[in-house]
C-alpha atoms as an extended CHARMM CRD file, in Angstrom:
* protein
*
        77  EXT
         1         1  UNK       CA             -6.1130000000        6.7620000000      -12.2390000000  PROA      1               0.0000000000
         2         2  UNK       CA             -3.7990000000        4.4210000000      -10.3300000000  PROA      2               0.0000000000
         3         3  UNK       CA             -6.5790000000        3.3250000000       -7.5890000000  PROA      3               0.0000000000
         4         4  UNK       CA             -9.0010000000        2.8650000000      -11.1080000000  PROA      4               0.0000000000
         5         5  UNK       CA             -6.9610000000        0.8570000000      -12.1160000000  PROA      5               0.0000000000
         6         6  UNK       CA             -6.3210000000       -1.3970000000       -9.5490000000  PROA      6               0.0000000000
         7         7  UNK       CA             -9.7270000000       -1.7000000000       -8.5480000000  PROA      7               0.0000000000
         8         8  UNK       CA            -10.3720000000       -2.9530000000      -11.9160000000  PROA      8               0.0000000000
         9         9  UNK       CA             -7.2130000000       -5.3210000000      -11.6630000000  PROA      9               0.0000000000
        10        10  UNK       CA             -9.0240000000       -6.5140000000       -8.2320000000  PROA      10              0.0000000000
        11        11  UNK       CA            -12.0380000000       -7.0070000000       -9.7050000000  PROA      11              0.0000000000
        12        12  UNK       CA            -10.9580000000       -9.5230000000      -12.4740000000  PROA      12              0.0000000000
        13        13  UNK       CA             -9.3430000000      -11.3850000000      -10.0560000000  PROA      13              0.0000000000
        14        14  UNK       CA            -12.2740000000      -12.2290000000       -8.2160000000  PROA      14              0.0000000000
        15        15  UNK       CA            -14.3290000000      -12.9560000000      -11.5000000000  PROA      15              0.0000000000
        16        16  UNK       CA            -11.6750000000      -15.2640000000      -12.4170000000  PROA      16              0.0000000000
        17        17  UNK       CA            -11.7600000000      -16.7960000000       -8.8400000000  PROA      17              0.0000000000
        18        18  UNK       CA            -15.3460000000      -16.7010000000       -8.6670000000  PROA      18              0.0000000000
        19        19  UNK       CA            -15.3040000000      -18.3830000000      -11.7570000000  PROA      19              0.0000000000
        20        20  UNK       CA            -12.9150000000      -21.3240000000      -10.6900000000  PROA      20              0.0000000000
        21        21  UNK       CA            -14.9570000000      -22.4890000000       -7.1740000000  PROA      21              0.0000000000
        22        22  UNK       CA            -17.9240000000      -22.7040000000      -10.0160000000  PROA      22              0.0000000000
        23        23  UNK       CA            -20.0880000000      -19.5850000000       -8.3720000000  PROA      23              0.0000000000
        24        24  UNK       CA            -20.6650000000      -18.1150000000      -12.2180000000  PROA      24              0.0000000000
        25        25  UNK       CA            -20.7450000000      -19.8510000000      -15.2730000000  PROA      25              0.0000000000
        26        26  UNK       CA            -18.3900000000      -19.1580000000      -18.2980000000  PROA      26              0.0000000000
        27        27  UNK       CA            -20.7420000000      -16.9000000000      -20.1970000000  PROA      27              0.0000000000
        28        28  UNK       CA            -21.1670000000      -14.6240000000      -17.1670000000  PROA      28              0.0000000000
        29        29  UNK       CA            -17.4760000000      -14.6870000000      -16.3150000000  PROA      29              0.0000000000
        30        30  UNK       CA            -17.0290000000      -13.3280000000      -19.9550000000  PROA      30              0.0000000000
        31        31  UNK       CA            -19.3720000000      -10.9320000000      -19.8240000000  PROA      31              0.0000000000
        32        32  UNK       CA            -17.5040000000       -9.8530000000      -16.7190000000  PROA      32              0.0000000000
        33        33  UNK       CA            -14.0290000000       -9.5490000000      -18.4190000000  PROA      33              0.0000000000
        34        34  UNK       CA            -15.3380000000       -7.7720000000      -21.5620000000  PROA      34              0.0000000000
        35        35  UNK       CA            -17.2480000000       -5.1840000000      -19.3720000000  PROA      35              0.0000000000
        36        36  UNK       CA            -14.1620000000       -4.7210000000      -17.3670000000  PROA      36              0.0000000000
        37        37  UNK       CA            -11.3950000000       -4.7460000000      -20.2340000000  PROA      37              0.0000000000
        38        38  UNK       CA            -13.8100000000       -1.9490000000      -21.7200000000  PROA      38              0.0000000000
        39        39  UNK       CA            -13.6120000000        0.0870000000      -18.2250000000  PROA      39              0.0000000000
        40        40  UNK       CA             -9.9010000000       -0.0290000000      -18.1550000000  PROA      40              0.0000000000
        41        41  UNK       CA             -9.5480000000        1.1000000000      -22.1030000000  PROA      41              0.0000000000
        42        42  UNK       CA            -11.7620000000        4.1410000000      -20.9580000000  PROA      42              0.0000000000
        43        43  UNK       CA             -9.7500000000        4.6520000000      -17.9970000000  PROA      43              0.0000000000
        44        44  UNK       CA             -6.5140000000        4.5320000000      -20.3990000000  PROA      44              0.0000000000
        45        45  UNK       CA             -8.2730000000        6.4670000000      -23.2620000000  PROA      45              0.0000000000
        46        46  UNK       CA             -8.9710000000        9.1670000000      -20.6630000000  PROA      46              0.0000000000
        47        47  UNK       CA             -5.0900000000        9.4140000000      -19.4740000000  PROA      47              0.0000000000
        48        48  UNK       CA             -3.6460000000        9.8060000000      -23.5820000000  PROA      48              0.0000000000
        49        49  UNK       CA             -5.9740000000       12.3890000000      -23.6860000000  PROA      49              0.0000000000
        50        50  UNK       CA             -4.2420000000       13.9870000000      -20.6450000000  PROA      50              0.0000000000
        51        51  UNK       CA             -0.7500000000       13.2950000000      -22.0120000000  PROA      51              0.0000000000
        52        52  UNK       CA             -1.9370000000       14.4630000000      -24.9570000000  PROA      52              0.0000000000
        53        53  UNK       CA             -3.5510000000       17.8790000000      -23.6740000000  PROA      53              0.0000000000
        54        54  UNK       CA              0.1550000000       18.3370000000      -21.3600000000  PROA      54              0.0000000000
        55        55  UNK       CA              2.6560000000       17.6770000000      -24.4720000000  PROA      55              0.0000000000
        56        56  UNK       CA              0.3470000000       20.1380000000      -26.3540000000  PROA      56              0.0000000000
        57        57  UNK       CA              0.5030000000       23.0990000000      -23.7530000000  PROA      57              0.0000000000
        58        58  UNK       CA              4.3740000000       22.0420000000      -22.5840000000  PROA      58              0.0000000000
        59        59  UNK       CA              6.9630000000       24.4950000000      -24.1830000000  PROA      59              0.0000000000
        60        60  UNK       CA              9.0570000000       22.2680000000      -24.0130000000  PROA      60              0.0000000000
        61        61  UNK       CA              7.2080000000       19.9910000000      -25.5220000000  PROA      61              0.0000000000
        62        62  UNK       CA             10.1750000000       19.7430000000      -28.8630000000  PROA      62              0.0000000000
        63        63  UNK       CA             13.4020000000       19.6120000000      -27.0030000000  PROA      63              0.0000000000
        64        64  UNK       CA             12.3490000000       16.2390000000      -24.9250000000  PROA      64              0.0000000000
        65        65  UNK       CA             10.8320000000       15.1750000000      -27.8870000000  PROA      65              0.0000000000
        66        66  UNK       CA             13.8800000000       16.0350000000      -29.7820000000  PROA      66              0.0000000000
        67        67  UNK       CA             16.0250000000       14.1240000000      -26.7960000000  PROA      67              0.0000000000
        68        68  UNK       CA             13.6260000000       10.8140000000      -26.8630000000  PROA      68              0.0000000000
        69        69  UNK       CA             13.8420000000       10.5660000000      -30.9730000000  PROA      69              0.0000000000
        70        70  UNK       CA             18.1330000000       11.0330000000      -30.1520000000  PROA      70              0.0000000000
        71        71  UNK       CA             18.2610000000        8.1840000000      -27.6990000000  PROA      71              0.0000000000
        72        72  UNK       CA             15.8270000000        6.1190000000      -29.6420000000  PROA      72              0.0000000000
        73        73  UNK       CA             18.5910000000        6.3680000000      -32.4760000000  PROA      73              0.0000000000
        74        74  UNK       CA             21.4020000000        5.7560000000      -30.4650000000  PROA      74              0.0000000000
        75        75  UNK       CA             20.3710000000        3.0420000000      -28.7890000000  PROA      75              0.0000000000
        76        76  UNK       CA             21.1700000000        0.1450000000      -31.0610000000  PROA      76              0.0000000000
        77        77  UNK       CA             18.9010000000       -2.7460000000      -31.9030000000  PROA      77              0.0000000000
């Protein structure tokens, strides 16, 4: 997931570069960064659904949960 994810990261930044020297025009350089912002919410979609699938199957799953909601509460505002 981590090299997806960078790979993605790379490839905006050479849409937005490619952009600045002037070698696409705005509406393709949009196009670009919707197709890739789409990529990257599959990409993170895909890893909930893992986190998801592991708190679900962890049997101790309720005790850190348990631990997470404690510090949230003790941790003051």
């Amino acid at each position: 997931m981590k090299k997806d994810i960078d790979m993605i990261e790379s490839l905006i930044n050479r849409n937005e570069y490619f952009y600045k020297i002037g070698k696409i025009q705005k509406n393709e350089y949009l196009i670009n960064n919707f197709f890739l912002i789409d990529k990257l919410e599959d990409i993170l979609s895909r890893s909930q659904r893992e986190k998801i699938i592991e708190f679900l199957t962890d049997e101790f799953s309720l005790p850190k949960f348990n631990l997470s909601i404690s510090i949230l509460k003790a941790v003051p505002n």
